[in-house]
N, C-alpha and C positions, 0 to 999 in steps of 0.2 A: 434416267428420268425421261418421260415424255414430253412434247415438245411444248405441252399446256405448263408442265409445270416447269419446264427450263423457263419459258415466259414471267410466272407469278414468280418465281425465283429470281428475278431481274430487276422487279418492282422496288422501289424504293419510295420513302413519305417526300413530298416535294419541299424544298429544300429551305430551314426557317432564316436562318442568315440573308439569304437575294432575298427573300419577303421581306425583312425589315430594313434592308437599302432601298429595295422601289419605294415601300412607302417612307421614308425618309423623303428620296429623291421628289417623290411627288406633293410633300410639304415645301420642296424648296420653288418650285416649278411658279411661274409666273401667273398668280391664279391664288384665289383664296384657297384653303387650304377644306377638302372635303368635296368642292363644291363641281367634280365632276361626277359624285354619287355614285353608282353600281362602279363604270368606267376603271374608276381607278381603285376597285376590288378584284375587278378580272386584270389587271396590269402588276397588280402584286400577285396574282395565282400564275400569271404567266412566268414573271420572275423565277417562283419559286417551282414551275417545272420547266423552267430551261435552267435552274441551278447559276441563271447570269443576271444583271441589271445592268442597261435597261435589258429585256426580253429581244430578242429575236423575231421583227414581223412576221406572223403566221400565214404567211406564202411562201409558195405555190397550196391550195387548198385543194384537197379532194374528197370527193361524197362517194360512201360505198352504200348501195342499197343491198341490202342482204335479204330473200325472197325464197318464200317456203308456206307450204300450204295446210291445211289443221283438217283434223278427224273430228273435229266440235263441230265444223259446218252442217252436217250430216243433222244438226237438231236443230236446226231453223233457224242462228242466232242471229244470221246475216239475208238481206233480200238480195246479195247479187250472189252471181252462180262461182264456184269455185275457178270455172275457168278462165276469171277474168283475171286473175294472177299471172296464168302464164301468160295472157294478152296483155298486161300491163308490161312484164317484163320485152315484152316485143316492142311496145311503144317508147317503153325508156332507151332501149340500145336505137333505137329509131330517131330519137330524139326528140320525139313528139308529144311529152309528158310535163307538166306543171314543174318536176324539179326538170327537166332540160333544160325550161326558160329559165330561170334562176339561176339554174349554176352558170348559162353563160352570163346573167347582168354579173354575177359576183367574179368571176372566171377558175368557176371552180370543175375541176373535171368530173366526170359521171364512172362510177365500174358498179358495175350490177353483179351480184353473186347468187347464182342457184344452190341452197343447201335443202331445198326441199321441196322443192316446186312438181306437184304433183302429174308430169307429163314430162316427157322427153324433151327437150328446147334445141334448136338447130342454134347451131354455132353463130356468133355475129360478133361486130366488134365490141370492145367494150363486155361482154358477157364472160365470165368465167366461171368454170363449172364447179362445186364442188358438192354436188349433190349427196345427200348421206342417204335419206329417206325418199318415196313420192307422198311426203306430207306425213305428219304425227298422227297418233293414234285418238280416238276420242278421249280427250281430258277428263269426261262429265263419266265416265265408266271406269276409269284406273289411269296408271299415270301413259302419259301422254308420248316418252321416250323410254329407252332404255339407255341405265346409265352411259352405256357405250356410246350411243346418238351424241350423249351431250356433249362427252367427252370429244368427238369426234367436231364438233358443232364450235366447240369451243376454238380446239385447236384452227380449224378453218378462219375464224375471224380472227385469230392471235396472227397467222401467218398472211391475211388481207393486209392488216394495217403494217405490221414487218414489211412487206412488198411494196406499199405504196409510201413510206417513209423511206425506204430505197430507193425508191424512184427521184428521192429528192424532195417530197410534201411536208412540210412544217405545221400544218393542222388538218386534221381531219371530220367529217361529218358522220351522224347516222343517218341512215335511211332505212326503210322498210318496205317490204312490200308482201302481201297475205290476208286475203279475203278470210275472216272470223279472227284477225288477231288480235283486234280490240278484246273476246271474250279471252284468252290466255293472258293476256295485258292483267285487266279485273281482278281474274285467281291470283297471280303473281304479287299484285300489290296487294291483293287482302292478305294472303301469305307472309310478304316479308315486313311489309306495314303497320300489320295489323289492322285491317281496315272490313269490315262487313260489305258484304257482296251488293250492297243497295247505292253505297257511298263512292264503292270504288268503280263501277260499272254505268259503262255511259253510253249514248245513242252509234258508237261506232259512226260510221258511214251514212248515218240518217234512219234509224229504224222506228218504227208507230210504237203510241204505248203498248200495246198490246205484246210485241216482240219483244218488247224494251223489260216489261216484266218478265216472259221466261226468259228470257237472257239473264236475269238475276238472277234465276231460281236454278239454270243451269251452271252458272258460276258457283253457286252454292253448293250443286251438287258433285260440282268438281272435288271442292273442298273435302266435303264428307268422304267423296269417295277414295281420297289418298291419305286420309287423316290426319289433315288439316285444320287447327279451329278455323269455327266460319265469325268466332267472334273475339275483340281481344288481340294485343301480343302474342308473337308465337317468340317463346323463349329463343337465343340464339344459342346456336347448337353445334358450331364452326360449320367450316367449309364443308363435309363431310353431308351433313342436314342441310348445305345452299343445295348444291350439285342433285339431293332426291329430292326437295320442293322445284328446283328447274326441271330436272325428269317428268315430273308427274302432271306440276300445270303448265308447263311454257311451249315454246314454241322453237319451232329448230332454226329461225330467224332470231326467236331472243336471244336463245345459247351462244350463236354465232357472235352478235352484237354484243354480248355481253364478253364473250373470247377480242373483238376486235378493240374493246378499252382496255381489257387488262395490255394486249399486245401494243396500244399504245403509251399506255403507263409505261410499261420495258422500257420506248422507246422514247422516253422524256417528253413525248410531244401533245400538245393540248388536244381534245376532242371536244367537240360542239355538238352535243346530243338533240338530238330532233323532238318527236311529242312522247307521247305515253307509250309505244312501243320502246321509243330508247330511256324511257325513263322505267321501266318494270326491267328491262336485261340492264340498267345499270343499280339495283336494288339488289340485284342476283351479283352481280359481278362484286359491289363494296359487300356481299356477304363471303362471298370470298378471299377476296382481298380488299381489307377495308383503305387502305391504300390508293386506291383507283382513281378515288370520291375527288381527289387533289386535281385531277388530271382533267376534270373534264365542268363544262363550262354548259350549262343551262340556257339554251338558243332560245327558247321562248315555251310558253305555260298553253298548254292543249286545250279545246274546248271539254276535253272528255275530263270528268271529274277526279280520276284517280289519280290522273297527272299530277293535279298539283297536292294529292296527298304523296305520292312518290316522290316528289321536289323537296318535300317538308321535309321526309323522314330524310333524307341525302344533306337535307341541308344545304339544297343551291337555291339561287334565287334566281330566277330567267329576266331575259333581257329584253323579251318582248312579249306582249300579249297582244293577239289581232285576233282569238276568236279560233286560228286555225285548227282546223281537225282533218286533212289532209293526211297528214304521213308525208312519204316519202325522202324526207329528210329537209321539207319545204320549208319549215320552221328554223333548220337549223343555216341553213343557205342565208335567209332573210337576214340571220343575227352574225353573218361572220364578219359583216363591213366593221360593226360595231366592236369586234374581238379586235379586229385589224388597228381601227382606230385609237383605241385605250393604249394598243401595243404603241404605235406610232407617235402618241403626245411623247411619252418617257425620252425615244431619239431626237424627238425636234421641236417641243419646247424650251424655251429658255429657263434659266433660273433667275434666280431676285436681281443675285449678284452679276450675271452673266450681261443680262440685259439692263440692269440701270436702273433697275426699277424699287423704288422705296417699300419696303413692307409694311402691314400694319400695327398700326402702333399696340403695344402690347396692353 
């Protein structure tokens, strides 16, 4: 086997017995019962992917930004130039990037990965190379990888998140980073959604009407051109049909992200997905392994509209809404105190009994 499928060959559904002890336990918990809402939904998912209760606090945390550049830019869909990819990635191993400041408030560590960044990058800390491509092919003309890419793409993020739960990390972040990735985002979720390219496609980075409409129209043309409906369900077709709809519309940043939750699925530990880049590679990833979906925990709801139809069809509910449309994994940094905290009531609250405290009367 390859090293992607020794991965998804690892995966397992997260575990229904530690679910129905957290939430037992968090009936007995000194507190009306329900009323810490979302909270004590992510405390029974963490249960039930550490297979224990209480859950294991989700520290030490780290954020992998995984960064790769697209063949779609080349049709206008974006007003900044391609090169600010590799210059972002300079500023994040620099430290001088919106998620730098976050991840040190949350103390969560930064690793940036090149799987496709369309320039040569000099070595720095914090950067790890595993570049496949200098950026995917036009999506809006044929598909975008070859199965090989993805394959390749996949495997890279499977062996990111292995390496950094080696290191001793007990949660993990997405990150992003790829000037035009909002439009591969779009195709993706019209794809595996079912979602029309008007609904699921949204201003990226700031674009005028004017942009904002071909930018649908080039999402659409993505569609046609890989035969894709542009409208409607698209029947599931197994893994087989995920891995050529990833080919054709995505990005070798989502493949990776989408390889880095299955590799943390393996490895029983929670993921806190960022905006609509990690919400479109984790629609890719539960179409491969529907499994996945268990593992990972909805950081907060994107300004871009497709987000929260890709939230719907997964089934997660996010933990914050502030509006962001950033990226970089800013969304998901913001939500981990909140993951942290759900985990922590289960160890150090009391219970009825423990503490003395009379329950309601029935």
């Amino acid at each position: 086997m390859t090293s992607i499928d020794e991965t998804i060959s690892a995966i397992r559904p997260i575990d229904p017995e530690a679910m129905a002890e957290a939430r037992a336990h968090q009936d007995r918990l000194t507190k009306p019962r329900g009323s810490l809402g979302a909270l004590e939904d992510v405390a029974v998912r963490l249960a039930g992917i550490a297979a224990a209760c209480p859950p294991p606090l989700p520290t030490p945390v780290a954020l992998a930004i995984f960064a790769a550049d697209h063949g779609v830019h080349t049709r206008g869909v974006s007003p900044w130039p391609q090169e600010v990819t590799a210059q972002m990635v300079a500023n994040f191993t620099a430290g001088g990037a919106v998620a730098n400041a976050f991840a040190a408030q949350v103390g969560a560590t930064v690793t940036v990965v090149d799987v496709g960044v369309a320039a040569d990058l000099p070595s720095a800390p914090g950067l790890i190379s595993r570049k496949i491509a200098y950026g995917t092919a036009d999506l809006s003309r044929g598909p975008a990888m070859t199965a090989e890419q993805v394959g390749q793409a996949l495997a890279a993020g499977a062996e990111v998140a292995r390496d950094l739960v080696a290191a001793g990390h007990r949660c993990l972040i997405t990150g992003d980073m790829g000037i035009a990735n909002t439009t591969a985002s779009a195709a993706l979720i019209c794809a595996f959604a079912g979602r029309d390219p008007e609904s699921a496609t949204g201003r990226g980075t700031g674009v005028d009407d004017a942009t904002h409409r071909h930018k649908i129209e080039v999402v659409r043309q993505a569609l046609l051109a890989n035969g894709i409906p542009v409208t409607g369900a698209r029947p599931e077709d197994g893994p087989e049909d995920a891995l050529r709809v990833l080919a054709a519309v995505g990005g070798l940043e989502h493949a990776a992200i989408a390889g880095f939750l299955l590799g943390a699925a393996a490895e029983r530990v929670p993921v806190i997905l960022d905006g609509v880049i990690a919400g479109s590679a984790a629609l890719a990833a539960a179409a491969l392994v529907p499994d996945v979906v268990g593992y990972c925990v909805a950081g907060h709801r994107s300004a871009e509209p497709g987000h929260a139809a890709a939230l719907a069809h997964l089934g997660l509910r996010p933990l914050v809404d502030l509006e962001l449309r950033l990226g970089e994994g800013t969304g998901g940094l913001l939500a981990h105190p909140l993951v942290a905290a759900a985990a922590r009531v289960m160890h150090e609250v009391a219970t009825f009994d423990a503490a003395g405290v009379a329950e309601k009367n029935a």
